[in-house]
C-alpha positions in Angstrom: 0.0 0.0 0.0 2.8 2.4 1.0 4.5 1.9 -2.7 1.4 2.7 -4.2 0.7 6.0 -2.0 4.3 6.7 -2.9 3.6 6.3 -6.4 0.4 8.1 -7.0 1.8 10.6 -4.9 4.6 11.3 -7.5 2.2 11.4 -10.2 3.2 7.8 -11.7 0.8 7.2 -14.9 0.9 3.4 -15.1 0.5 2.7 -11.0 -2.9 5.3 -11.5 -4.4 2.9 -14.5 -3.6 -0.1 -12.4 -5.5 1.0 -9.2 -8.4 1.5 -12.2 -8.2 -1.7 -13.2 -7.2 -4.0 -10.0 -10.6 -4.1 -7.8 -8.9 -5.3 -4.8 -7.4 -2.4 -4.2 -10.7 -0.6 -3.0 -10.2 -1.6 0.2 -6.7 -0.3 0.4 -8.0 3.0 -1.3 -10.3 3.4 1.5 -8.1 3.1 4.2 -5.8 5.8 2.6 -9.2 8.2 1.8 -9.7 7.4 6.2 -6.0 7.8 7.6 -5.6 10.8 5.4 -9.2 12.1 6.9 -7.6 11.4 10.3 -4.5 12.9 9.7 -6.3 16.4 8.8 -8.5 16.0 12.2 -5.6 15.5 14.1 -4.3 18.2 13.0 -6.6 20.8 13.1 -7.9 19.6 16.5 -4.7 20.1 18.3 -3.9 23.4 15.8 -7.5 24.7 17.4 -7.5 23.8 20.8 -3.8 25.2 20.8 -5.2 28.1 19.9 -7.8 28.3 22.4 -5.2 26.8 25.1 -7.7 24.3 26.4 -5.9 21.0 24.6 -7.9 18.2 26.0 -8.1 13.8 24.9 -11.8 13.8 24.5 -11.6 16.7 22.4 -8.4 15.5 20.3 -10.9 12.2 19.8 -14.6 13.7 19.0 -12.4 15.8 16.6 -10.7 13.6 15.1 -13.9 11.6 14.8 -15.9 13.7 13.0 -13.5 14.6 10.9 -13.0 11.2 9.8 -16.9 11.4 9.1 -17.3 14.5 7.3 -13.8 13.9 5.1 -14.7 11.1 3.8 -18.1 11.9 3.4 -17.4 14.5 1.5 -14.6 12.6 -0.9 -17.5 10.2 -1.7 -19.9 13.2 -2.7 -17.1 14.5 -4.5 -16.1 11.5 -6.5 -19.1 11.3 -7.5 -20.1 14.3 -8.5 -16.6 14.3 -10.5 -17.9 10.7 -11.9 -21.7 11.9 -12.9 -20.1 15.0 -14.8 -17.1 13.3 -16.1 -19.3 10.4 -17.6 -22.6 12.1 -18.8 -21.7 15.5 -19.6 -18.2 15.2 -21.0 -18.5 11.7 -22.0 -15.5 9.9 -19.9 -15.6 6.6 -19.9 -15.1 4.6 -16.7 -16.6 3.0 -13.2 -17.6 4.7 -10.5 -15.1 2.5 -8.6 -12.3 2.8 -11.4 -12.3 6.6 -11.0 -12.7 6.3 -7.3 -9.7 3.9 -6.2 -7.4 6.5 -7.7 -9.0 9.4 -6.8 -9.0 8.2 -2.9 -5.7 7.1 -3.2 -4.6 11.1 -4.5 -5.9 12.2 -0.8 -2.9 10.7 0.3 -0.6 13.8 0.7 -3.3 15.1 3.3 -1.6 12.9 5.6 0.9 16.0 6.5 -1.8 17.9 7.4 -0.9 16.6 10.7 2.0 18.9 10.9 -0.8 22.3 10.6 -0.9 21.5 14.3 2.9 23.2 15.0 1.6 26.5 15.7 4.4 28.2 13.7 2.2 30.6 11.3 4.0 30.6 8.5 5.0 26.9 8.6 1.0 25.9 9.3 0.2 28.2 5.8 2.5 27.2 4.1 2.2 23.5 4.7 -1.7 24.1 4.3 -1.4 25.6 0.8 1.7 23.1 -0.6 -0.4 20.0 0.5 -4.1 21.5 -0.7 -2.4 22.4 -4.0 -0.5 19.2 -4.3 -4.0 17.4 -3.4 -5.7 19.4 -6.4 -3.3 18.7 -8.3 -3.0 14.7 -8.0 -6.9 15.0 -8.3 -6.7 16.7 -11.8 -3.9 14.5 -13.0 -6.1 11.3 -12.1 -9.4 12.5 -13.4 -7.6 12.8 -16.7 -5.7 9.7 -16.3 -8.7 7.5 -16.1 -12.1 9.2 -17.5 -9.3 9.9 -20.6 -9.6 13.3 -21.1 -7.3 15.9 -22.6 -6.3 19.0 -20.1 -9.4 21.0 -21.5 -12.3 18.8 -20.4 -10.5 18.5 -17.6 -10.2 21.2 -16.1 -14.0 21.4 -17.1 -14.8 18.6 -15.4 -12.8 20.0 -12.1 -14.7 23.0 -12.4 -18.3 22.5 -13.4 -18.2 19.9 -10.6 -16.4 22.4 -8.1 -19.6 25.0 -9.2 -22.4 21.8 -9.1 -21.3 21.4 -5.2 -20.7 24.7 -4.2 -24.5 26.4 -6.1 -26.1 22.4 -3.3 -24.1 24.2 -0.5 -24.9 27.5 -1.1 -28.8 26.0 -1.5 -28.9 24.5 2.1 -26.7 27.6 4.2 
């Protein structure tokens, strides 16, 4: 598992199509989607109750928790929103499960999140925007990778689904 986190995470074409292709790796691709989801509520846990100067276990926990709830909630609504666009409006071709073993498996990088909770603010920003950018990034690269696509459709793709969930959250706030 670690070779192919290492691998996706270095943008590695043929280890992308495999996880595509090689159905027992959803399971794996989950576990990186969780860890990574961990990783971030670890992080901003501490990072916030450092803040606040009230760092407590139960706290560390329920965070940590709940963001291992709403991240990968929100990596399956985004898969496939990325999936229903990619397929029926730009006409990709591919699995829900074939575009989501990759995709899950580009979170991986979100593991240093962990380090936002040094409370060094230019070392917390900067790590924030390197490893959000580098998660986009890896995201982009697989959506082309295994719907097919050339960089135009895309970075369509990216965006129309970026605009599909943003006009649903702006609906229900």
């Amino acid at each position: 598992m670690w070779s192919r986190i290492k691998r996706v995470s270095r943008l590695d074409r043929d280890e992308i199509l495999e996880l595509k292709q090689n159905k027992n790796a959803t399971g794996q691709a989950v576990a990186v989607l969780v860890v990574a989801a961990l990783a971030l509520g670890v992080g901003y846990t501490l990072f916030t109750e450092l803040q606040s100067n009230s760092v407590s276990a139960y706290g560390i926990i329920v965070g940590s928790l709940a963001s291992i709830v709403t991240g990968c909630f929100a990596e399956f609504v985004w898969s496939g929103t990325l999936f229903l666009v990619g397929t029926k409006l730009f006409q990709g071709k591919t699995g829900y499960w074939e575009l989501a073993r990759p995709l899950f498996f580009s979170v991986s990088p979100a593991f240093l999140f962990i380090l936002i909770s040094i409370p060094v603010p230019i070392f917390y920003k900067t790590v924030a925007i390197v490893v959000t950018a580098w998660v986009v990034l890896l995201q982009g690269f697989v959506l082309k990778q295994v719907m097919g696509f050339d960089i135009r459709r895309t970075v369509l793709t990216l965006a129309v689904g970026f605009m599909v969930l943003l006009f649903v959250y702006l609906e229900f706030v």
